[in-house]
C-alpha positions, 0 to 999 in steps of 0.5 A, spaced: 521 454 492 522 457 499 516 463 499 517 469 504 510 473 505 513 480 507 509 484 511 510 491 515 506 493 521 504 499 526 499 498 531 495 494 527 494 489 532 487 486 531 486 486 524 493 484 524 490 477 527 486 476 522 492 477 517 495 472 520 491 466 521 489 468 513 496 466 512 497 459 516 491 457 513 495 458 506 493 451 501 501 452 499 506 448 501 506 449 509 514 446 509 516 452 503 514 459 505 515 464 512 512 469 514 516 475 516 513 480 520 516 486 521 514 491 527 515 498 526 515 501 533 508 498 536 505 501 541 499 497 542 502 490 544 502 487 537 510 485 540 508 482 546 502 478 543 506 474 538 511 474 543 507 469 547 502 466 542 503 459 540 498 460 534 503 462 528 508 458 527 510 461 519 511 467 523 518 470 524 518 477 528 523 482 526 522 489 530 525 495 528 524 503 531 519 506 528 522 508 520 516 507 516 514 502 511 520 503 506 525 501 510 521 495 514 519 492 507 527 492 506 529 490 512 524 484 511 527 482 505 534 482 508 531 477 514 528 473 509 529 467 506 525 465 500 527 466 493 520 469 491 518 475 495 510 476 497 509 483 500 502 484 503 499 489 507 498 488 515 491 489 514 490 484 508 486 478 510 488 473 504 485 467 501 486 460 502 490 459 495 494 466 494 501 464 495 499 459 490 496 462 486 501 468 486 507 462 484 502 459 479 501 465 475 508 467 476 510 461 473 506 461 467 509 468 465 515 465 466 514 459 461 509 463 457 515 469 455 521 465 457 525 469 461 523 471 470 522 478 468 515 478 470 511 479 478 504 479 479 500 482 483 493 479 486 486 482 486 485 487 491 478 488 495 476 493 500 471 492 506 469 495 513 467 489 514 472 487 520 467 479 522 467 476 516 472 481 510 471 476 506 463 477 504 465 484 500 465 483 493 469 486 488 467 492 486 469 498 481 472 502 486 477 496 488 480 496 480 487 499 480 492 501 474 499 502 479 504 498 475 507 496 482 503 497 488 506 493 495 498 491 497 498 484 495 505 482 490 509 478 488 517 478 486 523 475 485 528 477 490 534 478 485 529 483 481 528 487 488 535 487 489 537 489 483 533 494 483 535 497 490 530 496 494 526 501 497 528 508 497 528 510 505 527 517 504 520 516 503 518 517 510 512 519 510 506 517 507 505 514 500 509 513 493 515 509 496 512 502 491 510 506 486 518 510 486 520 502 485 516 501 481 519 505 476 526 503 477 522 495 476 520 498 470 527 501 467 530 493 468 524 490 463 519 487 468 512 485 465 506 485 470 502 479 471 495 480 474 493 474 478 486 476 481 486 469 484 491 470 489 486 475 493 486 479 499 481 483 502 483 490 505 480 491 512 479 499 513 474 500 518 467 504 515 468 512 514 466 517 519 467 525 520 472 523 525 477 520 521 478 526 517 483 530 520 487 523 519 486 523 511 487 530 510 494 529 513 495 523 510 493 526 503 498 532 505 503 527 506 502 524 500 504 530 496 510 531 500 512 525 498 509 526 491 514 531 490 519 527 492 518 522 487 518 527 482 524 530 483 527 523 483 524 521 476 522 528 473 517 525 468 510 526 465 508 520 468 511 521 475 507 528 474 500 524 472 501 519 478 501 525 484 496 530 480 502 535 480 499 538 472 495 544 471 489 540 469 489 537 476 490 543 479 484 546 475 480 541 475 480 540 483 480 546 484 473 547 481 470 541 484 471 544 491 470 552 488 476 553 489 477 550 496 469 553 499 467 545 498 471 542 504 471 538 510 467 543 514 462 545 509 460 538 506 460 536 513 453 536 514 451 532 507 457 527 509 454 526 516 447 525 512 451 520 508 453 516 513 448 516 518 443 513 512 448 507 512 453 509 507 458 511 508 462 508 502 458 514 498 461 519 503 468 517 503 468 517 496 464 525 495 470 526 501 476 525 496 473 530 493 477 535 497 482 530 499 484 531 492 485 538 493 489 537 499 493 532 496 494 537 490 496 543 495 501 539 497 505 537 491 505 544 489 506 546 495 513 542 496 515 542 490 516 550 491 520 548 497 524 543 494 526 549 489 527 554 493 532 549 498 536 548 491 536 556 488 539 556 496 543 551 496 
């Protein structure tokens, strides 16, 4: 059973070589999976380095402009040649048996209930630990409740394709697995935990300059929240990107009303950090990077009415 590992990457380059020394190092049958990398528009030599480099033999290249995730996961999909489908992230470093594990499992399910309509997704931990990722142990924070999220998964491409793919208006960041997701849903697919197949997510360790990033990004994620919504108007989908009036009260209390933000927590985040822990930080940060995210959601989803009562 030919496996295809389906991987997106920007400008990931040193992380990105540990994801893929982690996928050679596969105990899976080397003769039956690949690796199909997908640039999306580098610019920090990740393209001439594999050009040149004699380390990764699974690896298959595939460059296209920089359109985003959604539509490089897709294009990765169309290049590959594997019946089953694995997406990771370009920063996951997995262990030595997560290919086989996620085919063991998917399997098992597939003998258990009768049919294929199932996918299985692997266990998930975060770390800043760039050396050595795999010394993080599994953490509360690191549980995850999404149906279907593209970190570390694994398909039969005739399900993705019937499905559809990915949507490619998804340009910015986030919601683009979870939208797939809901259509997976829609066909009858069961999700299989598989917590062997890890993979360990790299990031590196929270400071007050990687704030203006994750308050953009979390303004982007409402944006395409709202989009999401507006693809699949349910309660659900409201839950999933916070755009309810409990969120929005919610939230609003725990920043005051918007008082407790990036600069005035930034003294007791700085404190956090320079006690060595930063993971505390980050976590009293989402805090009002929650709000933002709300704020956005609202805020593109009145666009989006406007633009139809135009129209």
């Amino acid at each position: 059973m030919l496996v295809s590992v389906v991987i997106p990457t920007y400008n990931r380059r040193p992380i990105l070589e540990k994801c893929l020394r982690s996928l050679e190092n596969q105990t899976f049958d080397p003769s039956q999976y690949e690796v199909v990398l997908v640039d999306d528009g580098s610019t920090d030599g990740t393209v001439e380095w594999l050009q040149t480099s004699p380390e990764f033999p699974h690896v298959r290249l595939i460059q296209q402009e920089h359109l985003g995730p959604a539509a490089a996961r897709n294009l990765g999909v169309e290049k590959g040649r594997g019946k089953i489908i694995i997406f990771i992230d370009s920063d996951m470093v997995m262990v030595p048996g997560a290919i086989q594990a996620h085919i063991d499992a998917l399997q098992q399910a597939q003998k258990d209930l009768g049919h294929d309509r199932v996918f299985t997704y692997g266990r998930i931990i975060a770390t800043a630990n760039f050396d050595n990722p795999m010394s993080e142990n599994y953490k509360v924070t690191d549980f995850s409740a999404a149906y279907f999220a593209t970190g570390n998964v694994a398909i039969n491409r005739r399900w993705l394709e019937q499905a559809g793919l990915f949507d490619t208006e998804f340009q910015l960041y986030g919601w683009e697995d979870l939208e797939l997701g809901v259509r997976l849903k829609k066909l009858g697919l069961k999700l299989v935990k598989s917590p062997e197949a890890a993979g360990y997510h790299w990031h590196p360790a929270f400071t007050l300059d990687q704030v203006p990033e994750l308050i953009d990004k979390e303004i982007q994620r409402g944006r395409m929240g709202a989009l999401f919504y507006a693809k699949h108007p349910t309660w659900d989908v409201r839950m999933m990107i916070q755009m309810t009036p409990l969120h929005r009260i919610l939230w609003g209390i725990l920043t005051l009303g918007g008082t407790l933000n990036e600069r005035t927590l930034a003294p007791l985040l700085q404190w956090l950090i320079n006690r060595g822990k930063p993971q505390l930080a980050l976590e009293i940060a989402r805090i009002f990077l929650n709000w933002y995210t709300v704020q956005g959601v609202y805020a593109a989803q009145a666009e989006l009415q406007q633009a139809r009562g135009s129209a």
